[in-house]
C-alpha positions as CSV (number, residue, x, y, z in Angstrom):
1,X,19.9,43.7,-9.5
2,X,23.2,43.4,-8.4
3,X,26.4,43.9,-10.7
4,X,27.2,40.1,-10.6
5,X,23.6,39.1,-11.6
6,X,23.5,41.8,-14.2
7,X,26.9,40.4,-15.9
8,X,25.6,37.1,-14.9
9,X,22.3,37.8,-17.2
10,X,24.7,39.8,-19.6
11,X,26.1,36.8,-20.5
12,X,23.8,34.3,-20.6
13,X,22.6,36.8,-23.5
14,X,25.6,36.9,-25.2
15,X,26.3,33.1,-24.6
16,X,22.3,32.7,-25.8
17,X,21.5,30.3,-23.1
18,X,18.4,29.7,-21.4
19,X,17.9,32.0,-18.0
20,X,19.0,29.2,-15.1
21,X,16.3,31.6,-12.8
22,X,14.1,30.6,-15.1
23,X,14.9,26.9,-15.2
24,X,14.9,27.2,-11.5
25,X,11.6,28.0,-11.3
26,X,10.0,25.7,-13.4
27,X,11.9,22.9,-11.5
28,X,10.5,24.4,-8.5
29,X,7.0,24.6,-9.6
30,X,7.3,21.1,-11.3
31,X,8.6,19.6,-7.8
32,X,5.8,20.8,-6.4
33,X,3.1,19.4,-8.4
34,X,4.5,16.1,-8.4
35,X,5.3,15.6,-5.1
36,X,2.0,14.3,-4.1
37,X,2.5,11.7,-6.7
38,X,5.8,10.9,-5.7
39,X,4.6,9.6,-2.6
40,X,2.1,7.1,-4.2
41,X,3.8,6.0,-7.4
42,X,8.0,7.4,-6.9
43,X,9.1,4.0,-4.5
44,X,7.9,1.2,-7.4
45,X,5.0,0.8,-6.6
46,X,4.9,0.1,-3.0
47,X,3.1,2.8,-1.1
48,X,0.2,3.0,-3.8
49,X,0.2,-1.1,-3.2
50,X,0.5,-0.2,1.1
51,X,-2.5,2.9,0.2
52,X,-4.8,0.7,-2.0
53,X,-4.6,-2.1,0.9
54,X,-5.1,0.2,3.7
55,X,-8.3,2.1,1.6
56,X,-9.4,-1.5,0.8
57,X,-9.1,-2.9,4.7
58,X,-11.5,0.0,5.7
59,X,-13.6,-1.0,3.1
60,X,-14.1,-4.0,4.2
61,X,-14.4,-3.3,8.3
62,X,-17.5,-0.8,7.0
63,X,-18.7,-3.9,4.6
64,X,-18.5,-5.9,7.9
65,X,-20.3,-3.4,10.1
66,X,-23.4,-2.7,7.2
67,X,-23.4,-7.1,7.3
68,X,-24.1,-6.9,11.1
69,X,-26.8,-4.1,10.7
70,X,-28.6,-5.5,8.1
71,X,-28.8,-8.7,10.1
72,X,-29.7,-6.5,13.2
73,X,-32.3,-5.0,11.2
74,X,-33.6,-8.1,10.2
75,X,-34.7,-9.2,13.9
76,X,-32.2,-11.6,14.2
77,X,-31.5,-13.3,17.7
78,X,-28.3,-12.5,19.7
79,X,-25.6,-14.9,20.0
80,X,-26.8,-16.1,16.4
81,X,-23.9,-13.9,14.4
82,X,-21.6,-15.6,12.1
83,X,-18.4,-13.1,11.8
84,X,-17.8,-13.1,7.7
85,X,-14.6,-14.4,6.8
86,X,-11.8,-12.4,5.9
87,X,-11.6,-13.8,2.5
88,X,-15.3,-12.7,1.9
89,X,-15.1,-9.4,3.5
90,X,-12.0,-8.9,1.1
91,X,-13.7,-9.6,-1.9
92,X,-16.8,-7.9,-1.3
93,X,-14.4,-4.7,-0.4
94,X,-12.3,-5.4,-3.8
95,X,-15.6,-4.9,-5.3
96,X,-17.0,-2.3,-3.7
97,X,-17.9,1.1,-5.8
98,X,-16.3,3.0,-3.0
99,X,-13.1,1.0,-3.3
100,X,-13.0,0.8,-7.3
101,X,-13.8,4.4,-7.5
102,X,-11.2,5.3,-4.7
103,X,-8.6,3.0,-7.3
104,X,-9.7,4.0,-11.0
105,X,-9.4,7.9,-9.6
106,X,-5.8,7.2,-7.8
107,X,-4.7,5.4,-11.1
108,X,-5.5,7.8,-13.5
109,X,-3.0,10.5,-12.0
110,X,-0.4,8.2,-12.8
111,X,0.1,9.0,-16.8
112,X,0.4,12.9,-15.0
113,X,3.3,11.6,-12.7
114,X,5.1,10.2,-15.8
115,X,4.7,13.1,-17.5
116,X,5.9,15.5,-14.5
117,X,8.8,12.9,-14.2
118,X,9.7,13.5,-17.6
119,X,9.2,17.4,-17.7
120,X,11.6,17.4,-14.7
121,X,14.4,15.3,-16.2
122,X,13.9,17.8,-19.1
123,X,14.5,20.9,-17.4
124,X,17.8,19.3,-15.5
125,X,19.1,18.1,-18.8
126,X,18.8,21.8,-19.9
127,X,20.6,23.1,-16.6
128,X,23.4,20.8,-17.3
129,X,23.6,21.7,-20.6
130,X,23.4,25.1,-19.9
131,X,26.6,24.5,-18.1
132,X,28.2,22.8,-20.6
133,X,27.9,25.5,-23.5
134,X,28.8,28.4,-20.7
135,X,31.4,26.8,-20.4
136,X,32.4,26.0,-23.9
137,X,31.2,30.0,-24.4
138,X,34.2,31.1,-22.0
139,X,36.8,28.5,-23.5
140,X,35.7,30.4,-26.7
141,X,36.1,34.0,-25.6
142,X,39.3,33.2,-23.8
143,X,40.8,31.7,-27.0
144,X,40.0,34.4,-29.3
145,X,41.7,37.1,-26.9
């Protein structure tokens, strides 16, 4: 440890305020875990809207494709294929257990993002306030001198 970190620690002692390295580290490890979630749920709403559509859309092109085999399957004629509507493919997809599965699993990490949201505004409010009594520590020292 270096003379500068050891005064540094020194005084957060002295000063009893929390270790920043400390803080640090918890930010780090708490930016970490909710990046992931960040992605889906950190921009309103709108990629977890965009990823719910996109998982949905597949849905309903595989919904489409087991339509046309089962009316393969069936010993249907060529040229006799009715394409489904998009409407129906849609609904079948919104439907699907694949789809609500995929959606009841994705939503449920969302009370975890809030949660890491909050830890992390903690933790910063506790670096700046670290600051702040440092600070008034100094101011302190200096006037009783």
């Amino acid at each position: 440890m270096t003379a500068t970190a050891h005064e540094s620690k020194s005084l957060e002692v002295r000063a009893d305020v929390a270790c920043l390295e400390e803080l640090q580290s918890t930010r780090r490890q708490i930016i970490t875990d909710i990046a992931p979630l960040e992605l889906l749920y950190g921009s309103g709403g709108d990629r977890w809207t965009a990823t719910r559509r996109r998982h949905r859309d597949g849905i309903a092109r595989l919904t489409r494709d087991e339509m046309f085999e089962k009316w393969r399957n069936a010993g249907a004629k060529p040229g006799e294929w009715k394409e489904p509507s998009e409407a129906l493919l849609e609904r079948h997809a919104n439907s699907d257990k694949r789809h609500t599965d995929f959606v009841d699993e994705t939503e449920s990490a969302f009370p975890r993002w809030l949660s890491l949201k909050n830890e992390l505004g903690e933790i910063e409010e506790k670096i700046r306030s670290r600051e702040i009594e440092l600070t008034i520590f100094n101011s302190e020292i200096r006037l009783s001198r």
